[in-house]
C-alpha positions in Angstrom: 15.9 -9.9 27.0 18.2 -8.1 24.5 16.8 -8.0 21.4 17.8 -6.7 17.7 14.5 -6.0 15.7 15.0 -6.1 11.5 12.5 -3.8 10.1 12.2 -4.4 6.4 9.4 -4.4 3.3 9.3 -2.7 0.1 9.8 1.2 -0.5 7.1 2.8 0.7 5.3 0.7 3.4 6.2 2.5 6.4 9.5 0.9 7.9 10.8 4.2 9.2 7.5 4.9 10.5 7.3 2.1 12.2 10.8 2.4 13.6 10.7 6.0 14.7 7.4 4.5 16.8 9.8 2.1 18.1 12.1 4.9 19.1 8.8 7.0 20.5 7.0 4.6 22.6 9.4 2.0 23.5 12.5 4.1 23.8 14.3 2.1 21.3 17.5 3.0 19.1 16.8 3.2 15.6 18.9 2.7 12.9 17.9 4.1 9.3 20.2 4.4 7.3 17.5 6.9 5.1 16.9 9.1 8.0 20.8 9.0 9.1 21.7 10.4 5.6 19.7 13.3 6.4 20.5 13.8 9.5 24.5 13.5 8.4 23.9 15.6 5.2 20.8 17.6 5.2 19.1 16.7 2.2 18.7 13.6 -0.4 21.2 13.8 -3.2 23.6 11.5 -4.8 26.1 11.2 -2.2 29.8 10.7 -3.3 31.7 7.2 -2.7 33.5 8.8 0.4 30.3 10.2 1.9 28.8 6.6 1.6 31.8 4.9 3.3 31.7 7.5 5.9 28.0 6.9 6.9 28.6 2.9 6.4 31.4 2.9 9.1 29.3 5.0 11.5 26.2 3.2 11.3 28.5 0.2 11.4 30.4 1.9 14.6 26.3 2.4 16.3 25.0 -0.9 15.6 27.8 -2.3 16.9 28.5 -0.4 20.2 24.7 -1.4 20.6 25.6 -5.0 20.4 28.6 -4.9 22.5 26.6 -3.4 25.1 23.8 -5.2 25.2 21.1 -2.7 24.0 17.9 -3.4 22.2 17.4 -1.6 19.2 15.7 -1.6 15.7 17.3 -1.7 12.4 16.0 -0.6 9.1 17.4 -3.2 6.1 16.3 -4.3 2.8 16.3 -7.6 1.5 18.6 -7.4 -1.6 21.9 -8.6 0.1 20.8 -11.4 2.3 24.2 -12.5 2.9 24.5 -9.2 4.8 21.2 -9.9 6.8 22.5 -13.2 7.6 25.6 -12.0 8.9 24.2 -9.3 11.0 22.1 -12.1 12.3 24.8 -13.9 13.6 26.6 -11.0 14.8 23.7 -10.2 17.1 23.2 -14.2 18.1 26.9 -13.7 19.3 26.1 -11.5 21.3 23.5 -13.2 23.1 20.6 -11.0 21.6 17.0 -12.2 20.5 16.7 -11.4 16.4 13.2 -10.5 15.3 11.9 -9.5 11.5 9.0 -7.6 10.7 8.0 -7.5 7.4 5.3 -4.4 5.5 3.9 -4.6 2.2 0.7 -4.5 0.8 -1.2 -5.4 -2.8 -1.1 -1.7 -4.4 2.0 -0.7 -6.2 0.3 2.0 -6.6 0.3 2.8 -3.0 4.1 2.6 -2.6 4.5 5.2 -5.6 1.9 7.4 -3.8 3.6 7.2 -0.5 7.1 7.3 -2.0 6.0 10.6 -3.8 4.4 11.8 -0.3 7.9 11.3 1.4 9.9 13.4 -1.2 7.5 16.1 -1.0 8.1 15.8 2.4 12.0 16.0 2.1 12.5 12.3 2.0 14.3 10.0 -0.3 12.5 9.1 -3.7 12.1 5.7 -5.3 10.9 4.6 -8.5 8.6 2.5 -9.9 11.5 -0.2 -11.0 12.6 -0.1 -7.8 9.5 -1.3 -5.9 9.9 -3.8 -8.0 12.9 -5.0 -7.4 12.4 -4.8 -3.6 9.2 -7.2 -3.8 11.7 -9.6 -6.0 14.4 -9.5 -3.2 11.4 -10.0 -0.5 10.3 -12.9 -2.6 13.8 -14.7 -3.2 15.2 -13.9 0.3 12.6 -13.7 3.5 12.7 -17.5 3.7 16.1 -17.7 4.3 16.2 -14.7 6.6 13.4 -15.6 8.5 14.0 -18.5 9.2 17.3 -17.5 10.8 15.1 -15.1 13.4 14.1 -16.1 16.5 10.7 -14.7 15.5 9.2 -13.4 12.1 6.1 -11.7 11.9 4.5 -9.9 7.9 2.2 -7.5 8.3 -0.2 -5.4 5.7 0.6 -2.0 6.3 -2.1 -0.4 3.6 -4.2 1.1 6.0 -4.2 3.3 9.5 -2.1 0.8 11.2 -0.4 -2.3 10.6 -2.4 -5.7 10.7 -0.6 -8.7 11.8 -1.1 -12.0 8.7 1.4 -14.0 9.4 4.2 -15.1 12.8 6.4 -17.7 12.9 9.2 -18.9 15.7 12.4 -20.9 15.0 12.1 -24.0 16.3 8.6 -24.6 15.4 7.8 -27.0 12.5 4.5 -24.7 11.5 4.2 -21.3 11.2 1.0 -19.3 12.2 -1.2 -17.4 9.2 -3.3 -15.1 11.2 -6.2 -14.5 8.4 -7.6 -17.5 6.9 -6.6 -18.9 3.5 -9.4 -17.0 1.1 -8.0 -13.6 2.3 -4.5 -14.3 2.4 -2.8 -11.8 -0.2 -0.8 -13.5 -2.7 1.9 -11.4 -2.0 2.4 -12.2 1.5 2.5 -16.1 0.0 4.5 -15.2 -2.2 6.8 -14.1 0.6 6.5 -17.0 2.4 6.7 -19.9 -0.1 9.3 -17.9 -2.1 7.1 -17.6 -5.3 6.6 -21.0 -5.7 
């Protein structure tokens, strides 16, 4: 089956690693629009309005000749405009494909500064401590909505050598699954999932 695979989590917790694996191992397309910048215009900078349009329209123009033809691929996106999610949901429900979301974070902020700082000394794009922030407050305020709008949802704590499964749920079913029991459930994954409430 077809299927369109959201990666998404806060800055620094290993979505474009885990979608370049995607791209490795399970010969899947991946779209980020981080490593797509970088690709289009060698380095991280601040781009100008008309490079930004530019590189929206051709990721636009990919993810959607990947729709119209029916191939599965993987697509990096933050939680900040969820109407935007929500549409690209739809989009890809049109077209008769299976929507997934996996979700990475972890309890350190400190962790996604260290890896943040790790990726810009490695060339990649940077990230502040405000704007960890601010992507934990869109996680909080938005993965209900967007998950439950997936065909499957899956969080998992990426703060160690590799990714460990907490929490799945499927549309359609009235409970969803926490994979660790309630005294080691991290209170930002339930934060996640209740919304902070």
């Amino acid at each position: 089956m077809k299927e369109m695979i959201i990666i998404s989590g806060t800055p620094g917790s290993g979505k474009t690693s885990l979608g370049r694996t995607f791209e490795a191992t399970c010969r899947l397309p991946f779209i980020s629009t981080e490593m797509f910048y970088k690709e289009k215009f060698g380095e991280f900078r601040d781009y100008s309005h008309e490079e930004m349009l530019e590189a929206t329209l051709e990721l636009k123009a990919r993810r959607n000749l990947y729709l119209a033809n029916g191939i599965s691929f993987a697509i990096e996106r933050g939680f900040q405009k969820a109407g935007q999610v929500l549409r690209l949901i739809e989009d890809a429900r049109r077209h008769g494909f299976r929507v997934i979301l996996i979700y990475l974070g972890f309890d350190e902020l400190e962790l996604n500064i260290a890896r943040i700082k790790s990726r810009v000394m490695c060339g990649g794009e940077g990230g502040s401590y405000e704007s960890v922030l601010e992507a934990i407050e869109d996680g909080v305020r938005n993965f209900a909505t967007i998950s439950s709008n997936c065909d499957a949802s899956y969080i998992f704590d990426n703060s160690g050598e590799t990714p460990k499964l907490l929490f799945k749920a499927n549309r359609g079913e009235e409970k969803p699954e926490y994979v660790i029991e309630k005294r080691f459930r991290p209170k930002w994954m339930i934060d996640l999932v209740t919304g902070g409430v």
